[in-house]
Each structure stands twice: as structure tokens, then as C-alpha cells.
FIDRENNU-887540 format. One record per residue: residue in three letters; z, x, y of N, C-alpha, C in turn. Coordinates in steps of 0.02 Angstrom, whole numbers, padded with zeros to 5 digits, always signed. Each point is the difference from the previous one (the first is absolute). Example, Ala and Ser with C-alpha at 12.3 -4.5 7.8 and 13.67 -1.06 7.14 Angstrom:
REM FIDRENNU-887540
ALA+00390+00660-00284+00000-00045+00059+00000+00045+00060SER-00036-00018+00053+00003+00042+00059+00037-00039+00055
This chain:
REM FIDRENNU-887540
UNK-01269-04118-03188+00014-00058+00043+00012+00025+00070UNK-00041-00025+00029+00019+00028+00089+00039-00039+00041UNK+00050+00050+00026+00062-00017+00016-00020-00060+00066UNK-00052+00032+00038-00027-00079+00067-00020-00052-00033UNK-00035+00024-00055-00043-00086-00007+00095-00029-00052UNK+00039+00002-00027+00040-00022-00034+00070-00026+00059UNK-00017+00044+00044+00044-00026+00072-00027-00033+00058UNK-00070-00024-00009-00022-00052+00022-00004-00064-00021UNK+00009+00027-00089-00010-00078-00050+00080-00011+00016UNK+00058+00033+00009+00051-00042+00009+00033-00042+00069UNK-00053+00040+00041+00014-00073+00062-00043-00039-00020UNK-00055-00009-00020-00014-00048+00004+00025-00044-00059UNK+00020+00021-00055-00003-00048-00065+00093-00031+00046UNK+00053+00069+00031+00045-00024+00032-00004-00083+00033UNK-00059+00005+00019-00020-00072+00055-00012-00063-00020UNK-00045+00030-00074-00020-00053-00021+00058-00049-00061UNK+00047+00039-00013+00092-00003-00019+00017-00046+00033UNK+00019-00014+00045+00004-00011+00060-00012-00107+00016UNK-00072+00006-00028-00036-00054+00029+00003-00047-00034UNK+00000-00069-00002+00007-00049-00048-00051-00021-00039UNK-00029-00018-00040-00063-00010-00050-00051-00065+00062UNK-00049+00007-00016-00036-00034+00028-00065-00028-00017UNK+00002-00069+00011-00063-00057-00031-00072+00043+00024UNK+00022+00037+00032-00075+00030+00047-00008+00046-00022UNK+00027+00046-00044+00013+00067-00049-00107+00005-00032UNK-00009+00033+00018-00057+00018-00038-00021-00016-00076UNK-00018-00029-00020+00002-00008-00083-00022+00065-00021UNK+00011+00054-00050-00019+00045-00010+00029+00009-00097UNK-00040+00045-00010+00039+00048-00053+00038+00034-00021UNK+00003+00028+00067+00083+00052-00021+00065-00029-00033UNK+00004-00042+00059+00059-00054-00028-00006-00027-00045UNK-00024-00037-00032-00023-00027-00060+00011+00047-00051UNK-00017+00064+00013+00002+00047-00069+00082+00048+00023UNK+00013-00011+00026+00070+00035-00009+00061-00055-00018UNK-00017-00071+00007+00025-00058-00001+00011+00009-00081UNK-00061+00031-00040-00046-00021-00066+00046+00078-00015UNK+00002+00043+00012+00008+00073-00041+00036+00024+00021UNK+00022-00006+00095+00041+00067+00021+00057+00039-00047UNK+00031-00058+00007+00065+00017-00050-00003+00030-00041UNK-00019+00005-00056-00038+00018-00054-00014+00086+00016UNK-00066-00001+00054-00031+00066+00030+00088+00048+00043UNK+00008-00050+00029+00061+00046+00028+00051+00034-00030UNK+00019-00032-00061+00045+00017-00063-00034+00078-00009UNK-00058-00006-00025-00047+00052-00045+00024+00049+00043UNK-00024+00008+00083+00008+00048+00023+00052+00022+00005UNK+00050-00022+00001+00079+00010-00023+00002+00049-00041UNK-00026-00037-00049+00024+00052-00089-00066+00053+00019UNK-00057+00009+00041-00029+00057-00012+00037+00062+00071UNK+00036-00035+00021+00032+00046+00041+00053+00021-00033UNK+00049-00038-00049+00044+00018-00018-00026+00065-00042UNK-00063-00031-00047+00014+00060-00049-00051+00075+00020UNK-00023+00009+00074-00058+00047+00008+00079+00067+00006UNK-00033+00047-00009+00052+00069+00030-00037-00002+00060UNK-00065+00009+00007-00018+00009+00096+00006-00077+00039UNK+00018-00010+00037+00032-00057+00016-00084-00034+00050UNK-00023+00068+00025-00059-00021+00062-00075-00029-00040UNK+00010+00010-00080-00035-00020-00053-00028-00065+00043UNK+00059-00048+00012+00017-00079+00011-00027-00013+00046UNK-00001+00058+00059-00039-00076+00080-00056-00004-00015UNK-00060+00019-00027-00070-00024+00008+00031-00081-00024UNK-00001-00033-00053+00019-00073-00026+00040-00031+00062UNK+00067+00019+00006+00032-00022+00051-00035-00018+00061UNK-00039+00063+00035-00026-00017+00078-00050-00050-00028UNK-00052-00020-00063-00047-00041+00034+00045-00055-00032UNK+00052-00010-00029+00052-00082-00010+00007-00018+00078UNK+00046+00051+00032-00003-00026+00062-00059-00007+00068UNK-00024+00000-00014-00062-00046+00018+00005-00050-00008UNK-00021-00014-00094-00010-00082-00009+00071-00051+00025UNK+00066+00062-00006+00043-00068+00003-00022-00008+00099UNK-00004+00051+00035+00005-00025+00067-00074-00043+00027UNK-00022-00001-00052-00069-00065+00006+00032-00060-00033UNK+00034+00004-00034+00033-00056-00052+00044-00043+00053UNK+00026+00021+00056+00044-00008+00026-00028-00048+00037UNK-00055+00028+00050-00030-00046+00041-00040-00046-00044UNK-00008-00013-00049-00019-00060-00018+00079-00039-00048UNK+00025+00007+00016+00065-00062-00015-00012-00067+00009UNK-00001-00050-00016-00004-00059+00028+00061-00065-00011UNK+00043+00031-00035+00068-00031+00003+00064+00031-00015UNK+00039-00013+00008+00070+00046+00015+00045-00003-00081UNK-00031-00022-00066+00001+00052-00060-00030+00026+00001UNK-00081+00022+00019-00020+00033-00005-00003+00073+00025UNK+00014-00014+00062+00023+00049+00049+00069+00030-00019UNK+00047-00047-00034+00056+00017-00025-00021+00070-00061UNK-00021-00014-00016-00020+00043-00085-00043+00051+00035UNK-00033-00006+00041-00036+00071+00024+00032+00043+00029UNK+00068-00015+00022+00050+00006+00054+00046+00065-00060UNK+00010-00054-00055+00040+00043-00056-00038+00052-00022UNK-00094+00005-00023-00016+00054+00000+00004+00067+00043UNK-00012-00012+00055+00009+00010+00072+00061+00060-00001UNK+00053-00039-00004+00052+00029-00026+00022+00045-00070UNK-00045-00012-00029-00012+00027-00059-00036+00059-00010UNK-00041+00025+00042-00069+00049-00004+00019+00063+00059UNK+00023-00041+00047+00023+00036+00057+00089+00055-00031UNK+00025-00024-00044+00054+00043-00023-00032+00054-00050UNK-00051-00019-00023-00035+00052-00030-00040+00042+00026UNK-00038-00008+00060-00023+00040+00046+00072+00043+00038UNK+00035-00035+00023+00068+00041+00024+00017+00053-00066UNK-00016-00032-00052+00033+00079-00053-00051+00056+00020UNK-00059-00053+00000-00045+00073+00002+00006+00053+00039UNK+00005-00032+00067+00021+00058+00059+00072+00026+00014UNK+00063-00035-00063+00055+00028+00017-00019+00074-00054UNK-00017-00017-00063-00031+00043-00033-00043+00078+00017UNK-00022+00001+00055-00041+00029+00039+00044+00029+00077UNK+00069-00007+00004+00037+00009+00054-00010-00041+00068UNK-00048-00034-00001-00005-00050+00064+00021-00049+00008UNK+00080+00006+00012+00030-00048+00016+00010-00035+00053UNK-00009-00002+00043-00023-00027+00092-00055-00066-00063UNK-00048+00037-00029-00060-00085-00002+00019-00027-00081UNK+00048+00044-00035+00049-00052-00072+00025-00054+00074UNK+00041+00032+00016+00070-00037+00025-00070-00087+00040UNK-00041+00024+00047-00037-00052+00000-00043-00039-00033UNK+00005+00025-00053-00023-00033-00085+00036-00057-00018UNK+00067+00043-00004+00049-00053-00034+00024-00044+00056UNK+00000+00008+00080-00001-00051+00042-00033-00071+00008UNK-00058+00021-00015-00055-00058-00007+00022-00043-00076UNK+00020+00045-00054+00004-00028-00075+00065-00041+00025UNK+00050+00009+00032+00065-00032+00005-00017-00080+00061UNK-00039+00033+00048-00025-00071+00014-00026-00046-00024UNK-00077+00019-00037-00018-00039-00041+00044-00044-00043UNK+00052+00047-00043+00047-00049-00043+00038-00027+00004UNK+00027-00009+00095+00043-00041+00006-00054-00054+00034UNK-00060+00015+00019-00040-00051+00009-00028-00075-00060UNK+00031+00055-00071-00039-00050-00039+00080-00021-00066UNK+00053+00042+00036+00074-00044-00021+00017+00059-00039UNK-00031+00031-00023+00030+00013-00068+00039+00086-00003UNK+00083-00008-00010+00032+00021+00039+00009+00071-00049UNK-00016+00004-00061+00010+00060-00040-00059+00041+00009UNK-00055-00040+00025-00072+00052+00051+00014+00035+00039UNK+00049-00051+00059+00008+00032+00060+00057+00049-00013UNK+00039-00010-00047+00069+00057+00007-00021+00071-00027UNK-00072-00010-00045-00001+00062-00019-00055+00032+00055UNK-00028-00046+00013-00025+00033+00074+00046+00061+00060UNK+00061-00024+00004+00042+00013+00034+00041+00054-00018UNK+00003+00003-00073+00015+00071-00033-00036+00033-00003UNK-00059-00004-00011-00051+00039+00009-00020+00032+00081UNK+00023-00029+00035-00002+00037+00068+00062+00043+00019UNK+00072-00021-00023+00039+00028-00023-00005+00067+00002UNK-00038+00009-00081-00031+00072-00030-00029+00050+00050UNK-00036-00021+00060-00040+00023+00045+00055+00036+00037UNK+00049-00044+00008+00069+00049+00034+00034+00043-00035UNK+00021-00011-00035+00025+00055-00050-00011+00062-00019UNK-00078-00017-00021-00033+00078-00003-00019+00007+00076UNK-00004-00015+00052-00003+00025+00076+00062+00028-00005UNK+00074-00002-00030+00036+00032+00019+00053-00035+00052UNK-00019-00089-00013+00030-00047+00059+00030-00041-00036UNK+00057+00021-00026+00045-00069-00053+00041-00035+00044UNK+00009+00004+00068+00034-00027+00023-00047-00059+00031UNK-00073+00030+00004-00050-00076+00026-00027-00037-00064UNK+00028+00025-00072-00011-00029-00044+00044-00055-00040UNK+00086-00005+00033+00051-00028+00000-00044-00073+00017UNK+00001-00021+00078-00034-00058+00007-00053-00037-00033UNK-00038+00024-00026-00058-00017-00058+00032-00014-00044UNK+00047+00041-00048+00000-00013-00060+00048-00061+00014UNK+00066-00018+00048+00022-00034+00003-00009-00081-00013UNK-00078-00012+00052-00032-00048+00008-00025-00012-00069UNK-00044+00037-00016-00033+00022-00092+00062-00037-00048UNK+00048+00020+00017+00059-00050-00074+00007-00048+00040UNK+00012-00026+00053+00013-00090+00025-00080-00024-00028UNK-00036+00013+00018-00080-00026-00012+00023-00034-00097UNK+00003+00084-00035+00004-00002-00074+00034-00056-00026UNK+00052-00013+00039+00050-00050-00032-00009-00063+00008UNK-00088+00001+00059+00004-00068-00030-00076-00020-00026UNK-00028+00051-00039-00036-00002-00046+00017-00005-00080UNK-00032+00011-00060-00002-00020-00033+00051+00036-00047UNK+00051-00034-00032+00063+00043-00012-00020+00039-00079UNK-00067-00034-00027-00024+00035-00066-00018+00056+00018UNK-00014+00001+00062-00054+00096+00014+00045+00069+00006UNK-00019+00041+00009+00025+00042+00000+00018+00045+00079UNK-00004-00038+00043-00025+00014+00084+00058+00036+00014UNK+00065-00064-00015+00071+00026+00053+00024+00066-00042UNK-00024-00014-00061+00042+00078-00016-00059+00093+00020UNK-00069-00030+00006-00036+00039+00023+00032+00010+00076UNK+00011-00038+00048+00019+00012+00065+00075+00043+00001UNK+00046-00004-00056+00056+00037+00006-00003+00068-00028UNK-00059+00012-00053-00032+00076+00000-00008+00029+00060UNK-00029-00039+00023-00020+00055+00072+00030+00010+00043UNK+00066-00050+00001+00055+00006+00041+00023+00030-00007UNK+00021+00034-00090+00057+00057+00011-00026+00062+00007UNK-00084-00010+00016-00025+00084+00013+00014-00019+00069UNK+00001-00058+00034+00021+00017+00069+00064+00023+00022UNK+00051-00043-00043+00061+00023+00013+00027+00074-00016UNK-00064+00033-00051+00044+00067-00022-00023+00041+00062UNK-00085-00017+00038-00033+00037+00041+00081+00032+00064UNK+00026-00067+00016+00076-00034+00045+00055+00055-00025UNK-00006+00013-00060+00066+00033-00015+00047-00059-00042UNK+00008-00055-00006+00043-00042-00020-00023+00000-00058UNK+00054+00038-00051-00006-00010-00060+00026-00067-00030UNK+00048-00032+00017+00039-00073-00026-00062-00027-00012UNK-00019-00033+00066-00058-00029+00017-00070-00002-00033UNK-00009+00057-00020-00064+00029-00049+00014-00036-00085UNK+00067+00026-00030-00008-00020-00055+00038-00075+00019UNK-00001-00014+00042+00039-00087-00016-00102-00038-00017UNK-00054+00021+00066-00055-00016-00023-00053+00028-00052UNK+00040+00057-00017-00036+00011-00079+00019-00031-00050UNK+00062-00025-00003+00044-00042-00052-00029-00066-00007UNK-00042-00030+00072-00023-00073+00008-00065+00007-00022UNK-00044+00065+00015-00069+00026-00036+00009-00028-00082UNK+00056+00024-00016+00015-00007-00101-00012-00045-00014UNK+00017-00043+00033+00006-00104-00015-00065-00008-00022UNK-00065+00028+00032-00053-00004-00026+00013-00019-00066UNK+00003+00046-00060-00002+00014-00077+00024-00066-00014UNK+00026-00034+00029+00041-00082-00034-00078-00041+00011UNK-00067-00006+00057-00049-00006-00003-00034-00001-00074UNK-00064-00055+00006-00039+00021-00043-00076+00013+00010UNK-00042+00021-00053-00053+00028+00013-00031-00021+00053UNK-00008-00052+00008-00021-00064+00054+00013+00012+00062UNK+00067+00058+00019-00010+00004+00081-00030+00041+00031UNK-00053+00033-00033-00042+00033+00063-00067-00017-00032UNK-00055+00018+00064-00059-00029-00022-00039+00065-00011UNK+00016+00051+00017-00034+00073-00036-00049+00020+00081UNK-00008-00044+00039-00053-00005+00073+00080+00025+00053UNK-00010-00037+00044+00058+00015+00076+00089+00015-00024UNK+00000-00031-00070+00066-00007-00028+00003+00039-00066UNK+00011+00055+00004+00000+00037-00064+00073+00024-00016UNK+00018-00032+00035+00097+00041-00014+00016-00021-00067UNK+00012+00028-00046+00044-00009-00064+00057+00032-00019UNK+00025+00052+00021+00049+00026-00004+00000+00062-00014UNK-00091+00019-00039+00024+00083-00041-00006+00036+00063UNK-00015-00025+00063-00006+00055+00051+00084+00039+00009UNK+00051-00056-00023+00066+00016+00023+00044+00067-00011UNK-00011+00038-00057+00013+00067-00016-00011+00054+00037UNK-00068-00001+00049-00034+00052+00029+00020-00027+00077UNK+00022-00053+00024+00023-00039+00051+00064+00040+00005UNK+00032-00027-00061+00074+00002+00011+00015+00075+00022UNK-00057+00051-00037+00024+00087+00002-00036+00024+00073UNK-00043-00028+00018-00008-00001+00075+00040-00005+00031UNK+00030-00067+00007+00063-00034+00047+00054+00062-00002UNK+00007+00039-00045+00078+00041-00011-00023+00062+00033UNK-00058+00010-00026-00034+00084+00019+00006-00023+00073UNK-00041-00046+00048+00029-00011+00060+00071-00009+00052UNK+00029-00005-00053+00079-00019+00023+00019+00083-00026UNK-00007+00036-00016+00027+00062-00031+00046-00012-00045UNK-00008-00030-00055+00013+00002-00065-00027+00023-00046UNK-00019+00073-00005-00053-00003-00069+00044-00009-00079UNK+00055+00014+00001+00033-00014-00067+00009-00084-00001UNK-00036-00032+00022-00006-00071-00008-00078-00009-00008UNK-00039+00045+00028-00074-00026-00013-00013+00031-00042UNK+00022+00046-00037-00035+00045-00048-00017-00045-00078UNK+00047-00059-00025-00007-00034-00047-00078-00045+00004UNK+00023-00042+00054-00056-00038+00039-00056+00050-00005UNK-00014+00030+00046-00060+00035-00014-00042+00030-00064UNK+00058+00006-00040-00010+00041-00076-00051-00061-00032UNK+00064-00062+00010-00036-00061-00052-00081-00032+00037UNK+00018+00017+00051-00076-00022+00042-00063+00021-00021UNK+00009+00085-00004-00065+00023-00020+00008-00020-00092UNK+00032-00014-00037-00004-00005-00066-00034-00069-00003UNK-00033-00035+00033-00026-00059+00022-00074-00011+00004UNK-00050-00046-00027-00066+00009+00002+00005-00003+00101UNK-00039+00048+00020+00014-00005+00080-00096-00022+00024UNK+00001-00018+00054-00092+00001+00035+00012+00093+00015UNK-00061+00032+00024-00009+00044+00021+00061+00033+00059UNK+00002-00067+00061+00024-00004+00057+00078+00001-00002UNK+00013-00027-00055+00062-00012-00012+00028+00098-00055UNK-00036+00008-00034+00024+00035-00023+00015+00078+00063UNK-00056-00002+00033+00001+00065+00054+00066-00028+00043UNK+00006-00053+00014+00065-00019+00039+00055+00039-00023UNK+00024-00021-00084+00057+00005-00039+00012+00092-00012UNK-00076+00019-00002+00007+00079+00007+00021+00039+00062UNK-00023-00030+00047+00016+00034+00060+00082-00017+00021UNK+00015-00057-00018+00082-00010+00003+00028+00058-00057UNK-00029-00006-00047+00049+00056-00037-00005+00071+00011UNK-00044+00000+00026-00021+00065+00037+00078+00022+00061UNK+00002-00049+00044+00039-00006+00039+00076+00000-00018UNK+00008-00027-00063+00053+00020-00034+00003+00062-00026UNK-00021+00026-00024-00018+00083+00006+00024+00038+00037UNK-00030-00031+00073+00032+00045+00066+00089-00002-00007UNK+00016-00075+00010+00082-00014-00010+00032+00057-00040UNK-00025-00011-00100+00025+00070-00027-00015+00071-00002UNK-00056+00006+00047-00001+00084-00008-00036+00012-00038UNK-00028-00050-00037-00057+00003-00062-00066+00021+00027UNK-00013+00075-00005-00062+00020+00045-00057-00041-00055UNK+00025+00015-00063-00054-00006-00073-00041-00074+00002UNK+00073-00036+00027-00022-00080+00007-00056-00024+00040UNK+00027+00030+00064-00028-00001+00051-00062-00007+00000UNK-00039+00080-00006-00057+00007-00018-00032-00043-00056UNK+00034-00008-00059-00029-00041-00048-00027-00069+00013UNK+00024-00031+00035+00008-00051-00003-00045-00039+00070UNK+00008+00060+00040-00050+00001+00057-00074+00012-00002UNK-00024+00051-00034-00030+00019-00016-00053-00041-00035UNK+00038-00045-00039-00031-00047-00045-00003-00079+00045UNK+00002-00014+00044-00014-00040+00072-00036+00028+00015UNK+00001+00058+00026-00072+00010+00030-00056+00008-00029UNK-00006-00003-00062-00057+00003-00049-00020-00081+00015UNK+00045-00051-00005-00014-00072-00004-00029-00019+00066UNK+00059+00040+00033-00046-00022+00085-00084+00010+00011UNK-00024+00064-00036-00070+00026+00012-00038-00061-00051UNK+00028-00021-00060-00028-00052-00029+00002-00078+00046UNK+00033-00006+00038+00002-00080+00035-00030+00005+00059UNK+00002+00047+00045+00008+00014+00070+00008-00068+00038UNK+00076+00030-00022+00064-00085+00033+00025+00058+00059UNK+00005-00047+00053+00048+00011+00031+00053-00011+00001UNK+00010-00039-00022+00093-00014-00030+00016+00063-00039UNK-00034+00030-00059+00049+00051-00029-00008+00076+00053UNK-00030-00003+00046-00007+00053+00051+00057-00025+00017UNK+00013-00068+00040+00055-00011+00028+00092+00034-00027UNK-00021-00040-00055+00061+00021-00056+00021+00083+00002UNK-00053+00038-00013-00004+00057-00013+00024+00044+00063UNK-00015-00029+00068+00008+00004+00050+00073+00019+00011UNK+00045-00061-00022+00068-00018-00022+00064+00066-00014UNK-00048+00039-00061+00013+00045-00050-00001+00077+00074UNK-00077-00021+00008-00015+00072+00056+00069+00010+00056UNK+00009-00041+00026+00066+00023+00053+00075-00002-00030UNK-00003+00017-00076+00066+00009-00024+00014+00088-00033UNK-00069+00019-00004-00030+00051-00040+00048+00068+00054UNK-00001-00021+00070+00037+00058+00024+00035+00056-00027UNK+00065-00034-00032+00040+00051-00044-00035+00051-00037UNK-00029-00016-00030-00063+00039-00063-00046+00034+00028UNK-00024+00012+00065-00046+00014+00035-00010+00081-00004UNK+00058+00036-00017+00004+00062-00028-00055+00016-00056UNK-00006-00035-00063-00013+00007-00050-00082+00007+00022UNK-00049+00031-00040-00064+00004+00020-00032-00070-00034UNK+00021-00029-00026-00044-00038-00050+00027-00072+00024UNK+00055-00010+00044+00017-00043+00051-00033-00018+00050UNK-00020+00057+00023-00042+00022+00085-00066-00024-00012UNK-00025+00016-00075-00067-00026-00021-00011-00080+00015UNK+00053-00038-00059+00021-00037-00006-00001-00057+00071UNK+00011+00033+00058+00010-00043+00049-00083+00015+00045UNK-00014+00023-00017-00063+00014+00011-00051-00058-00017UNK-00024+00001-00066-00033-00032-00053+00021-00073+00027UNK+00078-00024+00022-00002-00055+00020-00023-00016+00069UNK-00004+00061+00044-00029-00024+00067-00067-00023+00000UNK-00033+00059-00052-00071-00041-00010-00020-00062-00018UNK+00042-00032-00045-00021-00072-00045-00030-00036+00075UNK-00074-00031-00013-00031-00047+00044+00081-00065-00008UNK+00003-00020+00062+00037-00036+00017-00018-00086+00002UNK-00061-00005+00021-00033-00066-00018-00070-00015-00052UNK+00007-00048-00023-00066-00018-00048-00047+00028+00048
């Protein structure tokens, strides 16, 4: 997917967001058939992103969807209709933002999920737009900016609360809060919004749709041992983390949970861990070529100092400078 032609389709599809449906709208096909299937097609690509290990598998499908929806657009001819293209809109564009947060390009995620958060407050629907907003969130966080990620997520739970109280949104928005708050140092703060993450499990199957809303709760173990490993607790993340990886994990998720325990490693002095556990991330990384678990791994690399003695450490930080950094 080329990064100009996909940052040209978002000013313009931006514009056409924007505009009110119109009797003069072109009669066409596009619209008609995304009217007829999008939903449907947009879901799919969901679950084939969810379940690929290479994540860049996904833009050929994606870039030519967006096309049809930004042809779909200009033929609107009334304001449900335009409404519902509005929600795809919002819908396709958070999945293109994974793609490139996936890939470390966060400057054109973060304008991914800009456009997806307009769109969904263009077409009402407020558990679209909040996860839009967490999802740009994310873009700060891993930049290393939790303090420009405070304001987002903030907005992200007023939005949530007044969407649909079956979903699973507001407690997805307080996950990410307490990785912001641990990023802060405020431990209170962290587990008061990991505690509100739990509420999820009182949920039923019904609140997420498996597409923009996938929060269910098993992410919370590998969350929670993050949040502590960040706050410098590892005798608090070490449980968390244990039960995480004992967990059917995606690819992405499991190199995450390794490279945190890896990092717990460093905390005990565990050279054995260390390496083990690292080692076996970077095998996954060469299988996905994610930038996120470069990122992660990244994480691990500027803690490795202490150990830097050891020869098989020195290697070790090596092997991670190489990992390609983007899809």
C-alpha cells in the first residue's frame, strides 16, 4: 500500500465526511454495493487481519476497499445513506491506522484514526468514535508521549459513556489508561483503571464485535504485567505475565508477553531468562515482520545495559538492532 496514494485518499475521503448527501450525487455502484455488503466485507477484513502473523499480508484488500468506499461517498444521495457510509468510513480507516501503527508509522496511524473519529462523530455513533480516540491514544504511548495521550483517552471515556452500555468500549478505554497512567508513574491511578478494565467479565459475549471493538478482557493479564513492569514492580508483574503467556495468545501478542518477561529477567538478574525468552521474540519477529514487536523488543534493548558484560548479552543487543523496524 503506498503511503501517497493512501494520504491522498484521506483528504479527500476527509472532505467528502464532511459534506451533506446530495439529490445531485451521481447514481453509481459503489454505493449501492457497500450499502448491499460493506459491512459484511469490512468485518472479514477485520478477522483476516486479526488472524494473519504478517500483518502487511492485509493492504492489497484494504487499499482497493478504500477506493470503493471513497467513490461510495461521492455518490450519497441522502443523509442515511451518507450516514452508514460515514460508519464504514470510520470503520476501515481504524483498520488501515492498525496497519501502519503495526508497521511503526505513526504520524499517518494517528491520521488514520483522525479521519475514523470524525467520520463517527459525523454519523453519531459514539462507541466508533471513542475507540477511534483510543486508538490514537496508542500512537502516543508507544511514541513515548503519555502525557499527550492523557487528553485523548480522557475525551475517549466521556464519548464511551454515552454509547452503548452493552459494549465493551468504556472498559477498553480504561485499559489504556492505566498503561498511560503507569507510563506517569502513578501507580493508585493505574490499578484504580485496571480494576474498571475487570468490570468487563460482568459483560456478555455480545459486547464486542471481533472488527474496531475486540476488547474482551483476556488481553488483561499481559496488560496488567506491563502496567507493573512499567511502574517498577516486577514482583507484581511476574504472576500476570506467567498467566498471560499460559493463554491461547495471536503471534503479536505472544512476542509482546515474551519480551516483557524478558525484561523481567533484567529486574532479577535472570541472565537464563533473559536470553530465553528474548530470543524466542525474535524468532516471532522474523516470522511477522511487525513493527510493533521490534518496538517492544526495542523496550527490552535499553534495559540490557547492566548485562552488557556478558558476551551473549552484547550479541543479544545486537540481533535486536537489526530486526527491520517497519513492514
Amino acid at each position: 500500500m503506498k503511503r501517497r496514494d493512501v494520504l491522498g485518499l484521506l483528504a479527500v475521503t476527509g472532505a467528502l465526511v464532511t459534506l451533506p448527501g446530495s439529490d445531485e450525487a451521481p447514481r453509481g455502484h459503489a454505493a449501492a454495493a457497500l450499502l448491499e455488503t460493506g459491512v459484511e466485507l469490512h468485518r472479514s477484513l477485520w478477522q483476516v487481519f486479526t488472524l494473519s502473523n504478517s500483518k502487511p499480508t492485509v493492504f492489497p484488500p484494504v487499499r482497493k476497499q478504500l477506493d470503493v468506499l471513497a467513490k461510495g461517498l461521492t455518490e450519497a444521495r441522502t443523509e442515511a445513506d451518507r450516514a452508514r457510509l460515514c460508519t464504514m468510513t470510520a470503520d476501515l480507516y481504524q483498520l488501515v491506522g492498525e496497519l501502519f501503527f503495526d508497521a511503526n508509522r505513526y504520524t499517518d496511524a494517528a491520521q488514520c484514526y483522525t479521519l475514523a473519529a470524525n467520520a463517527a462523530q459525523a454519523c453519531g455513533d459514539h462507541d466508533l468514535w471513542a475507540c477511534a480516540m483510543t486508538r490514537h491514544a496508542y500512537v502516543e504511548l508507544y511514541a513515548s508521549r503519555a502525557a499527550a495521550a492523557q487528553p485523548l483517552l480522557a475525551a475517549a471515556s466521556r464519548i464511551a459513556r454515552r454509547g452503548d452500555s452493552a459494549l465493551s468500549t468504556r472498559h477498553w478505554v480504561a485499559a489504556v489508561q492505566a498503561q498511560a497512567y503507569a507510563a506517569m508513574g502513578d501507580i493508585d491511578a493505574c490499578t484504580r483503571a485496571l480494576d474498571e478494565a475487570e468490570e468487563v467479565h460482568a459483560l456478555d459475549s455480545h459486547s464486542h464485535n471481533g472488527g474496531w471493538l475486540r476488547f474482551d478482557g483476556s488481553r488483561l493479564p499481559e496488560e496488567r504485567g506491563a502496567c507493573y513492569l512499567q511502574l517498577g514492580r516486577p514482583d507484581l508483574a511476574e504472576d500476570a505475565l506467567t498467566a498471560a503467556l499460559a493463554q491461547p495468545l495471536s503471534l503479536r501478542r505472544r512476542a509482546a508477553v515474551l519480551s516483557d518477561l524478558a525484561v523481567l529477567g533484567v529486574h532479577q538478574c535472570d541472565l537464563d531468562q533473559v536470553l530465553y525468552f528474548a530470543e524466542t521474540a525474535i524468532s516471532l519477529a522474523g516470522e511477522s515482520n511487525s513493527g510493533f514487536i521490534g518496538k517492544k523488543l526495542d523496550g527490552l534493548r535499553g534495559r540490557l545495559a547492566p548485562l552488557m558484560s556478558d558476551g551473549r548479552v552484547s550479541n543479544l543487543d545486537h540481533r535486536i538492532a537489526a530486526l527491520s523496524r517497519t513492514a
